[in-house]
N, C-alpha and C positions, 0 to 999 in steps of 0.2 A: 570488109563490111559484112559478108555475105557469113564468116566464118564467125563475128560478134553475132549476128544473130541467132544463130545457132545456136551457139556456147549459151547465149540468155533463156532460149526455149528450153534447152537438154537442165539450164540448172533451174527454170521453174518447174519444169516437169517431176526433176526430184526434188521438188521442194514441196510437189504437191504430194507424190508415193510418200515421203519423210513426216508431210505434214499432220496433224492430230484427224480426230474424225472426222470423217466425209460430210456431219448433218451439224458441225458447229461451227462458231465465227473465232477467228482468233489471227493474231498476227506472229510472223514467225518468220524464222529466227529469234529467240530472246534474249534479252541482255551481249548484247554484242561487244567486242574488243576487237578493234579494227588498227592497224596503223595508219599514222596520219598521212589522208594524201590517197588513200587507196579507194577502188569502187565497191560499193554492196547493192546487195540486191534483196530487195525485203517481200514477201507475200501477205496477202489479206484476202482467210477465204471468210464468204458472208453465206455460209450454206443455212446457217438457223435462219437467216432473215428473209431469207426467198429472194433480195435484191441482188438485180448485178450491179448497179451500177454505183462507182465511193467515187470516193477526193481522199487527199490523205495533207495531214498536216504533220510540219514540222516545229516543234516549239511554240505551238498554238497558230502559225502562220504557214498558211496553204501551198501547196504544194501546184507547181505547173501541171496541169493535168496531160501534158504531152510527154512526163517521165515516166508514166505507168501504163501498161498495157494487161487486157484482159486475156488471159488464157485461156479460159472457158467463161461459162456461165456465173460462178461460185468463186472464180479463184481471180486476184486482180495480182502482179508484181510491179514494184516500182525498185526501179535503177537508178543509185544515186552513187556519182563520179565525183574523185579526187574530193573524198569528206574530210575534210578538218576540224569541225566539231570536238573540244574536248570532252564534252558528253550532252545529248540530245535526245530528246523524247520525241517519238513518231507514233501517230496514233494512224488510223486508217475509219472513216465517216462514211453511214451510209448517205447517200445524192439526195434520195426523199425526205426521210424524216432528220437528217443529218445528228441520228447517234452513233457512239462510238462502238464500232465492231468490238476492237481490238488496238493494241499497242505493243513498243517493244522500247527498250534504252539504250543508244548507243554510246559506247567511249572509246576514243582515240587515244594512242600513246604515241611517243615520239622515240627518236633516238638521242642519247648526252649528243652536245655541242660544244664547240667554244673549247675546245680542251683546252689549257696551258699549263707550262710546269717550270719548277723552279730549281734548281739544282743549286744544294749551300755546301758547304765545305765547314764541318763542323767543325772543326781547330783549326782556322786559319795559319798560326802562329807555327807551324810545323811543315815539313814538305812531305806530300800525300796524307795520310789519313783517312778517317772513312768522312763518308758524306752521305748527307738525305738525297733527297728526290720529293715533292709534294706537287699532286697535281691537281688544278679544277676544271669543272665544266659546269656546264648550264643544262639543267634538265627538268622542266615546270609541269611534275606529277606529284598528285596525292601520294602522300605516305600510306604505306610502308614499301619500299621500295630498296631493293637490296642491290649494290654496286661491288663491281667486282674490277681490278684496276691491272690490266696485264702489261708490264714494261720488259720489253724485246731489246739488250745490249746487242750492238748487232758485232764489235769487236770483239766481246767476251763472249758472245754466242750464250746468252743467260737469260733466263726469262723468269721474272719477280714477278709475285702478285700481291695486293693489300685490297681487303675488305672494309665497305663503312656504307652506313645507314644516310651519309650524308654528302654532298655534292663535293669532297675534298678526301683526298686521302693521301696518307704520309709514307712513301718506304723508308726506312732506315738502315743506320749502319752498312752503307754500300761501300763497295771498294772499287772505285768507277778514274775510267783514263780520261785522260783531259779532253782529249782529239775524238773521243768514240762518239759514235750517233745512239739516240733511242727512239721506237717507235711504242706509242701507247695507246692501249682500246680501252674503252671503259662499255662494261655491260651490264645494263639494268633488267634485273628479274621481279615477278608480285608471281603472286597465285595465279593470273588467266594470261600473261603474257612473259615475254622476253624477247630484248632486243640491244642489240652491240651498235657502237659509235664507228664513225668512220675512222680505221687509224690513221693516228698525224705521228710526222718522225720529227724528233727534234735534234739539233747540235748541241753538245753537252756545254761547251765552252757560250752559244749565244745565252742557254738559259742560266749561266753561273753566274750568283747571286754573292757581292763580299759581302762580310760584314761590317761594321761599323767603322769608323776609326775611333781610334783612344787616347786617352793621355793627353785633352786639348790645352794650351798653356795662351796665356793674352797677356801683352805688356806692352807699358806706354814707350814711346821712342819718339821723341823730338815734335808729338802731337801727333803723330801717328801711333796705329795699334798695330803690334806684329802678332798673329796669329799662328799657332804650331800646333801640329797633332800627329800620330804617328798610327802607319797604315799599314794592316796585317796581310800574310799572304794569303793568295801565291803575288808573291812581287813580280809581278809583270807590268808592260806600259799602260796607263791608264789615266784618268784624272779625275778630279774631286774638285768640289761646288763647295761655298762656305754660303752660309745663310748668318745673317747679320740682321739682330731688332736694339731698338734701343727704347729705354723707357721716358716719355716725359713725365713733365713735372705735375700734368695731373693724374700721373702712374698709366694711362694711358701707353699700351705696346704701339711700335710702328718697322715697319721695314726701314732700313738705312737705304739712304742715298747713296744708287751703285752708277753715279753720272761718271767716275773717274776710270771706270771699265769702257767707257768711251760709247756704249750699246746700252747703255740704262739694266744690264744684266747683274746677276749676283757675279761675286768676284770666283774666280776658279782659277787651279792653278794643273798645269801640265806635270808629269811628272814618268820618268822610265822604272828605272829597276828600283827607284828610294822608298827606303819605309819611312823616315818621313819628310811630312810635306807642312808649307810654311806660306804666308800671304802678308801682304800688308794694307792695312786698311789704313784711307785717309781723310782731311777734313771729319776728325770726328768734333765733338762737342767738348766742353770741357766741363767735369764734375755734374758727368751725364752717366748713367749705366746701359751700358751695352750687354745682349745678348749672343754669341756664337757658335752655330755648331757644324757639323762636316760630313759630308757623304762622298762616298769614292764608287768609280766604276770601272770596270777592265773591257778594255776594245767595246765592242758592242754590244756585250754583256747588259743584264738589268743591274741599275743603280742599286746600291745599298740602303739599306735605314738611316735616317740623322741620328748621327751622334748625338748623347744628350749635351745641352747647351751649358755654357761655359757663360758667368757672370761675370762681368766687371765694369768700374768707376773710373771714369776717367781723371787726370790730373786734371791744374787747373792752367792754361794755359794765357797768360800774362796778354797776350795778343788778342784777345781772345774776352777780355774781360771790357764791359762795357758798362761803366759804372752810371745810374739814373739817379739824379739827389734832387729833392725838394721842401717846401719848409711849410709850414702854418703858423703865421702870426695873430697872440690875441692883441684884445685889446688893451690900451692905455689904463694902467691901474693909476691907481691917487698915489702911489710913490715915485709915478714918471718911467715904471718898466715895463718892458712888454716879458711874456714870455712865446720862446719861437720854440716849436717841435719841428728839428731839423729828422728828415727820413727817406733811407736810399734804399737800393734795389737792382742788380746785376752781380750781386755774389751768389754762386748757386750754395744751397746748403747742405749739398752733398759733397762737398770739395774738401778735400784732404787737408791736413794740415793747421797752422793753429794762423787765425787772421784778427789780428784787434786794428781800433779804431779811435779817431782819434780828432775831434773839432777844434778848430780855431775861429774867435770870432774878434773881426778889426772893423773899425773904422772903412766906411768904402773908400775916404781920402789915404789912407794908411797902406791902400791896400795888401802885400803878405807881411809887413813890418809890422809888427808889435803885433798887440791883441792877448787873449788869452785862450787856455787849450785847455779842454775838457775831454777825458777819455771815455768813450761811450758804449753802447751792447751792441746787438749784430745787427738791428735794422733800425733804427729810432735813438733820440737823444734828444734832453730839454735844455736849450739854455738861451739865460736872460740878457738881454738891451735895451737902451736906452730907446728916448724916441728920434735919434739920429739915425741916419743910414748906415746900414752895417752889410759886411759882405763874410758870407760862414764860408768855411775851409774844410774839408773831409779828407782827412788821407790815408788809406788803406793798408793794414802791414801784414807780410803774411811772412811766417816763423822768422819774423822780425823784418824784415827787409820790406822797403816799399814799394806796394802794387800798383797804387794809382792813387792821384789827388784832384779833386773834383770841387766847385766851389760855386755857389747860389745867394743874389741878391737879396736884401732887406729892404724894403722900400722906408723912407724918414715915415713919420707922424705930419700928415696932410702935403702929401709930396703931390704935386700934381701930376698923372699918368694917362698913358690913354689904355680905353678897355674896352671888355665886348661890349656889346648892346641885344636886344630882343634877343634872349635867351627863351628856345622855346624846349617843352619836353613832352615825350610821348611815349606811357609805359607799355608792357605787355608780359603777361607771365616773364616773373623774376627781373626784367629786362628795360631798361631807362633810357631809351634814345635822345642825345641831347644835340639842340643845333642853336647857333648863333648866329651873329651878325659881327665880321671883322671891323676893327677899329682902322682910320683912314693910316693911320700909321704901317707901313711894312711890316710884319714880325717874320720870326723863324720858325714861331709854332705855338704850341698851347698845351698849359697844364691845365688839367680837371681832375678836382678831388671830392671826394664825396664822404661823406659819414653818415653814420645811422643814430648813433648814439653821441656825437662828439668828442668823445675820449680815442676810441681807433680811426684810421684815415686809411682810404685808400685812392690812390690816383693812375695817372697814366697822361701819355704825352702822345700830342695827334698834331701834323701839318694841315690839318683839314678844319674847315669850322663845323664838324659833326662827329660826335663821337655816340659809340656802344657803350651803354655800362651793363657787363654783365653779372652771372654769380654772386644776385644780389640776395639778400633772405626776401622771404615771401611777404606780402601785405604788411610789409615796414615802408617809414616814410625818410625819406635821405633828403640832406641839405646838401645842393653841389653848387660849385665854385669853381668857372671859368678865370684863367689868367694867361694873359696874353705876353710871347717873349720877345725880347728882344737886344740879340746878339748876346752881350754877357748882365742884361739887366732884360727887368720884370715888367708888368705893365702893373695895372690894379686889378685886382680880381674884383669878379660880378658875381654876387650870389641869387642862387634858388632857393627855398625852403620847402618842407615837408613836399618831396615831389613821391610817392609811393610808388613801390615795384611793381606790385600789384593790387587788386582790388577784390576786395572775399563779397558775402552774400553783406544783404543789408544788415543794419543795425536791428535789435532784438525787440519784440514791440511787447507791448504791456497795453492788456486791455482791459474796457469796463462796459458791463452792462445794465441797463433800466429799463426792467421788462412793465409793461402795461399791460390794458387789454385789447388784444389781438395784433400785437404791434410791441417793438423793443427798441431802445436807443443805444447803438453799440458806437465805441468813443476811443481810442486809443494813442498814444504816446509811444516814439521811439526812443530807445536807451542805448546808448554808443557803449559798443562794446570793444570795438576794434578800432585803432588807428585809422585801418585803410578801410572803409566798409565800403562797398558799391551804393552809388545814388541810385536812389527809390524813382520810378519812373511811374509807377502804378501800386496803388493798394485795392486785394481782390478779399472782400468778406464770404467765407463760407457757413453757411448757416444748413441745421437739418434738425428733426426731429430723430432725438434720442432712440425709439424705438425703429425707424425705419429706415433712418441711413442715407436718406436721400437725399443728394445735395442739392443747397442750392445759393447761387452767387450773384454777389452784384460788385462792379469794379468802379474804381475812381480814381482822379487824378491824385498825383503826388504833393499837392497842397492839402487835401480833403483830410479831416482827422476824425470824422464822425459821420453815422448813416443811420438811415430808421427803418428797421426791418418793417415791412406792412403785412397783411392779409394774412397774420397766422392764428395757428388755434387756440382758442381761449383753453385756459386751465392744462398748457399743456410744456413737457419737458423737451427745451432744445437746446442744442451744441452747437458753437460759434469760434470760428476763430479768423484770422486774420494775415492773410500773405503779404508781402511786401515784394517786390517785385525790380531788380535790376539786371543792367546788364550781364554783371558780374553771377546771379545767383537769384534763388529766390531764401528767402526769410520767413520761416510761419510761427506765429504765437500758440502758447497753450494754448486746448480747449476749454473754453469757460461755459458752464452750464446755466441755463435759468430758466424758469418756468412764468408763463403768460397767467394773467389775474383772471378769475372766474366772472368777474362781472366787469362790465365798463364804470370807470373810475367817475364818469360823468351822471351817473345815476345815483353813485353815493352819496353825495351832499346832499339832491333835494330827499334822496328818505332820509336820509341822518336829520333835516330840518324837519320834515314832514313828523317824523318819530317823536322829537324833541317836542313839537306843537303839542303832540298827541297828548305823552307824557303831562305836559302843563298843564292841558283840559282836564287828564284825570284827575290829577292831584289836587286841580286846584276846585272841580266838583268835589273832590271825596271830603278838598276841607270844606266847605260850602255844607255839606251833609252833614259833617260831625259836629258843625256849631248847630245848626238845625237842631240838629239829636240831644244836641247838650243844653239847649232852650227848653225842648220839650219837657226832656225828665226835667229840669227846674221848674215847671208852672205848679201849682200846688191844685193837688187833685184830692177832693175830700172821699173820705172812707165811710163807703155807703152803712157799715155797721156799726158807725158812732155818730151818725146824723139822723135829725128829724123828717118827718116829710110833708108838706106841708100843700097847701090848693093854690094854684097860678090860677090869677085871674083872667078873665076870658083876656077877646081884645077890646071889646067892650066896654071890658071893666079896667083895662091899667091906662085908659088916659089919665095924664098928668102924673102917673108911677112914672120915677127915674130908676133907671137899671142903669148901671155900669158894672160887666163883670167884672170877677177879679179885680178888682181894685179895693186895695186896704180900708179896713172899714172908717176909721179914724181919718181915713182925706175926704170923703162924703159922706152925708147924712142920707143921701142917696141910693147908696150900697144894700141899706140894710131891706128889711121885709119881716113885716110882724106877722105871725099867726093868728089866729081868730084866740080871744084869750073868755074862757069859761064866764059864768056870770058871777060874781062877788057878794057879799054881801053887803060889803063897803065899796064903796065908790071910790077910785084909787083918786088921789091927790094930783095938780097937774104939776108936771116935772120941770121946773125953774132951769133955767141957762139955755135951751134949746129958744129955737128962733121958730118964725113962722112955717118953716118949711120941716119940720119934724114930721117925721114918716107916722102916719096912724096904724092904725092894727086894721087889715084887712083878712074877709075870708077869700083863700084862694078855692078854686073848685079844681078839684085833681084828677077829679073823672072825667073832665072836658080836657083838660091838660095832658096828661097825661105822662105829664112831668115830675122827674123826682129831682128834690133838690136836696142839698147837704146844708147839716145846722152847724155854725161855728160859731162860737162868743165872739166878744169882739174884741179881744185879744188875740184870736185866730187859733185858739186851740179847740179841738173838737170838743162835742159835749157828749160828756158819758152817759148814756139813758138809764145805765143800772144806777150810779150815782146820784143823778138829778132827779128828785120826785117830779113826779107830773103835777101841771098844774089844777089847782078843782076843777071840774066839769071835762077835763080835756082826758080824751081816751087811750087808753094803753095799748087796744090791741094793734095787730098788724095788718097790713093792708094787705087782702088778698089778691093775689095777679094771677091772669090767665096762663104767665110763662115760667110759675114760680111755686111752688107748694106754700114756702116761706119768705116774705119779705122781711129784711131791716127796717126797713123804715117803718118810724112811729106815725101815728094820723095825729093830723093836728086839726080835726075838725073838732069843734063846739058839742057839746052834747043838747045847748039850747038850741031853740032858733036861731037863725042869725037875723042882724040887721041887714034889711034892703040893701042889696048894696049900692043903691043908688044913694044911697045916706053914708054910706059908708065910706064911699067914693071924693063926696065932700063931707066928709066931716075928718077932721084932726082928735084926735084922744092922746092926752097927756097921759102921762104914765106919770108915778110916783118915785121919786128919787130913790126908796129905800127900794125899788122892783127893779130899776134901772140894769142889779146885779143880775134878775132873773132874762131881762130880755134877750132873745135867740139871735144871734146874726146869721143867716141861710145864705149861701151862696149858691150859685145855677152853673152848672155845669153847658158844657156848649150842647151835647148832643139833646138835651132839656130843651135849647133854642128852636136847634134847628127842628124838630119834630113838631113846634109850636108852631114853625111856619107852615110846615107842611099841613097841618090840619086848618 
């Protein structure tokens, strides 16, 4: 104890003389290579830091603070026993502020392990020869690492070496004794280290490796297989293992059944000084392929390599053949035949030799007497009967000679039978579990056939009332057909229909949309695409806006065919589609796009009506205006520069004057209006045909009036004043106006006096028939009226 202490101070002490400057931090020893297993001893001075006091960690995890001890003030060592670490970082912390001093990296090596070695005899086939030597061991270091491999003869007193970068290495061409021992080291060197294995001796004879056997031969004998193969030297006592696979018929490799070695072991055979060796294999199969192959070992030597394997086909063994026949009858055609698909199964079709076939169908009262024979292919045959009971015949030939004869009931047309009942079925990937209920009858078992398409068949035969169908095709639907046996006759088969293997995603939906506003009526319809589709258990609508992606869903049951999307945005693009939901899968329809209306649908009718009103008011004021319009221009408006102008009488003075404007002058005598007419020198004649009410000549006064009126004859054409002379005494010139330089109009005042018009008022003046031409008809324009009122 006393003498460990020691040894730790004397190697800190030169750790401290060894170490870097006295005023820095740093840890030391660096980058270390230790072997595994061994103690170090690391320092950590902390003189820059003015601390004494650290911790030191290991791989980021702290270190027991009772492995390190202070030296001084500045210098700390820790002591670390039996390190096995293949490589480790150690830092060293100071206590206060806990940064890192300093660090160093350790790595461990080991020594090779595990050696062993193999000792071959390169030509077996000769006595002596040279031979290898190959040895491994286990050695778990980074490359590059260089091995160096020393084998010590210890009778030949010889010592070989072989070099390799890698955990094996091969001598050659040796000339080595059977009986001699070897002892071998193996030593591994790098750049910072070297280190050698423990040597191990071996016996040359435990590590001799034979080689293969050869020459393996298989042949049938009495339904067994005799296996041969021949075993190289050195021929000493030894034995050899056969390995036996045989292929089934869904190509499928297996071990053979080694029950007849009495240990359930592979079969092996003992053998002394013979090169070769021979076995025989039994209960194999018949028109099965077997595989074989053979390794040999000497004393307690290491076994050799398998031989490579050796094929073969077995015969067909007559014992051995288990022939299964069965039939399918249709139904009753309008000629009174059936036809029957006779089809069997226990010939393997790897079987040698030539096998034909060959049907007989009798009468079931007839039974093998008479009938007729039909020669058929190698698994199936068609042939026709009657609706009486018939019993088919199969008998099997192989290179002529008969194998076996097998034979299957017809049931008559309406034979009464008994059969299954409650036939239930339950699929699952590929796979059709079928169970029934027996008939009160005893049988001896049960055919079940099934098809997919009805042209091919396949069956199989079960004691149980439950059977497997497997290696069915996927989401196809199969019709099976339970029949129940009994002894050398059938019962009635029970059928199922479309019962499916499996079940795929739903059926493929097809949809429609009727967008509105704010709101869409999405509607869809499924389309069978598949035989077997999964029931729909649920439909989930996904709906979102085109630009944002954001879904959103509403679900319903498996009756529901339509939904109304609500609350979405007017004038706006969305994506809709539609899952369908079963057990089996889910189903999604395309996306269908469609965009929401900018306004609500319910506000367009009343403005379309409201519009429509509007429309009519226009139209039907603007016609309302243009007959107006087309009134107006028709009234006749006289041309102030081809009329008279004459004096309206006060109001004073037109009692008992009849005015009717406008109005043609020929429908009243009313219309007219005489101007004050000059004095004459004859006294005009009174005008015959006129009645009492003949308008007189009155003076109008135009100054109080203020009124102009227009002259028209009374044919209504105006009168031309250049044309028509004036009458005597009546004045030409023009009437001057305060808003007018020039007036049109002519004055029709008198140059005489006038008569009072109180005389004038009542009194009537005929006019002379021949002046009748001359008289003026005046018309009054309205705005003449209404200024009349207003004064």
């Amino acid at each position: 104890m006393y003498t460990f202490q020691l040894v730790f101070i004397l190697a800190g002490i030169s750790s401290i003389r060894a170490g870097p400057n006295s005023n820095t931090c740093s840890v030391y020893p660096k980058d270390l290579y230790i072997k595994a297993g061994e103690n170090i001893t690391i320092t950590c001075q902390s003189a820059c830091d003015g601390t004494s006091k650290i911790y030191w960690k290991l791989n980021n995890d702290r270190i027991d603070d009772s492995l390190s001890s202070m030296l001084n003030r500045t210098h700390t060592v820790l002591s670390l026993r039996n390190f096995t670490h293949p490589r480790a970082t150690l830092q060293c912390y100071t206590a206060d502020t806990q940064q890192v001093i300093g660090g160093t990296i350790i790595e461990t090596y080991s020594k090779p392990r595990n050696i062993s070695c193999v000792h071959y005899k390169l030509n077996q086939e000769e006595s002596g020869g040279l031979d290898s030597l190959t040895c491994t061991w286990e050695h778990h270091m980074n490359p590059p690492v260089n091995y160096a491999v020393e084998s010590v003869f210890h009778k030949q007193k010889e010592i070989l070496q072989c070099h390799s970068k890698k955990t094996t290495c091969t001598l050659t061409e040796l000339f080595t004794l059977r009986d001699d021992n070897i002892t071998v080291t193996v030593k591994a060197t790098t750049h910072h280290w070297n280190v050698s294995s423990e040597p191990r001796t071996f016996a040359l004879h435990d590590i001799s490796k034979s080689l293969p056997p050869k020459d393996l031969e298989v042949a049938d004998s009495a339904g067994s297989l005799s296996v041969k193969w021949r075993r190289l030297s050195p021929l000493e006592p030894g034995r050899c293992e056969v390995k036996c696979r045989k292929v089934l018929a869904g190509g499928e490799i297996v071990e053979c059944d080694h029950s007849e070695t009495g240990n359930n072991t592979r079969p092996y055979c003992l053998l002394n000084d013979e090169a070769n060796g021979s076995i025989m294999i039994n209960n194999v199969d018949s028109c099965t392929t077997y595989g074989f192959s053979v390794r040999c070992v000497l004393g307690k030597a290491i076994w050799s390599d398998w031989s490579k394997e050796k094929l073969h086909v077995t015969k067909l063994n007559k014992n051995h053949v288990n022939l299964h026949l069965w039939r399918k009858v249709s139904e009753l055609e309008e000629n009174g035949l059936r036809k029957v698909r006779v089809m069997w199964k226990g010939i393997p079709k790897d079987c040698g030799g030539t096998f034909d076939y060959t049907i007989k169908q009798t009468h079931d009262s007839e039974h093998m007497t008479g009938g007729n024979y039909t020669f058929c292919g190698n698994t199936t045959c068609d042939v026709v009967v009657n609706q009486d009971a018939h019993r088919i015949n199969l008998t099997v030939f192989q290179n002529k000679e008969v194998l076996v004869v097998k034979s299957v009931y017809v049931p008559a047309v309406g034979e009464s039978l008994p059969q299954v009942t409650n036939i239930q079925t339950l699929s699952e990937d590929k796979v059709i579990k079928v169970s029934w209920m027996a008939p009160i009858q005893p049988v001896s078992g049960y055919k079940i056939d099934w098809t997919q398409d009805g042209s091919q068949y396949h069956w199989k035969e079960s004691e149980y009332t439950n059977v497997t169908l497997s290696g069915l095709q996927e989401k196809k639907p199969y019709n099976i057909t339970v029949t129940p046996l009994f002894d050398d006759k059938t019962g009635q088969g029970t059928k199922v229909l479309h019962v499916c293997s499996s079940f795929g995603d739903p059926d493929s939906i097809a949809i429609t949309v009727v967008p509105s506003y704010r709101q869409a009526f999405v509607s869809w319809n499924t389309k069978s695409q598949k035989e077997c589709s999964g029931a729909v258990q649920s439909y989930t609508v996904n709906y979102y806006k085109t630009q944002d992606v954001l879904y959103l869903t509403v679900t319903v049951d498996n009756k529901t065919r339509n939904v109304s999307l609500k609350d979405l945005s007017p004038d706006t693009q969305y994506t809709v589609n539609v899952d369908a939901r079963a057990l089996t899968g889910i189903s999604t329809s395309s996306d269908e796009k469609f965009t929401t209306t900018k306004f609500d649908p319910g506000l367009v009718t009343p403005l379309s009506v409201a519009g429509s009103v509007i429309i009519f008011l226009v139209l039907f004021l603007g016609l309302c205006v243009a007959v107006q319009w087309k009134k107006f221009q028709e009234k006749p408006v006289p041309n102030p520069a081809l009329s008279s102008v004459g004096v309206w009488a006060s109001q004073s003075q037109q009692k008992g004057i009849c005015f009717q404007p406008f109005r043609n002058p020929s429908e009243s005598h009313c219309d007219t209006v005489y101007p004050e007419k000059a004095q004459s020198t004859s006294t005009p004649s009174l005008v015959t045909g006129y009645d009492t009410n003949t308008a007189s000549e009155y003076i109008v006064d135009y100054a109080n009036s203020g009124m102009t009126l227009g002259l028209y004859t009374e044919d209504e054409s105006p009168v031309e004043p250049a044309k028509t002379p004036p009458s005597p005494g009546e004045s030409t010139a023009l009437i001057s106006s305060d808003s007018s330089t020039a007036n049109p109009y002519r004055s029709q005042s008198s140059v005489e006096s006038p008569v009072p018009e109180t005389e004038k008022l009542s009194k009537h003046v005929p006019v002379k028939q021949q002046e009748r031409a001359l008289l003026k008809t005046i018309y009054v324009t309205l705005d003449m009226i209404e200024q009349d009122h207003k004064r």
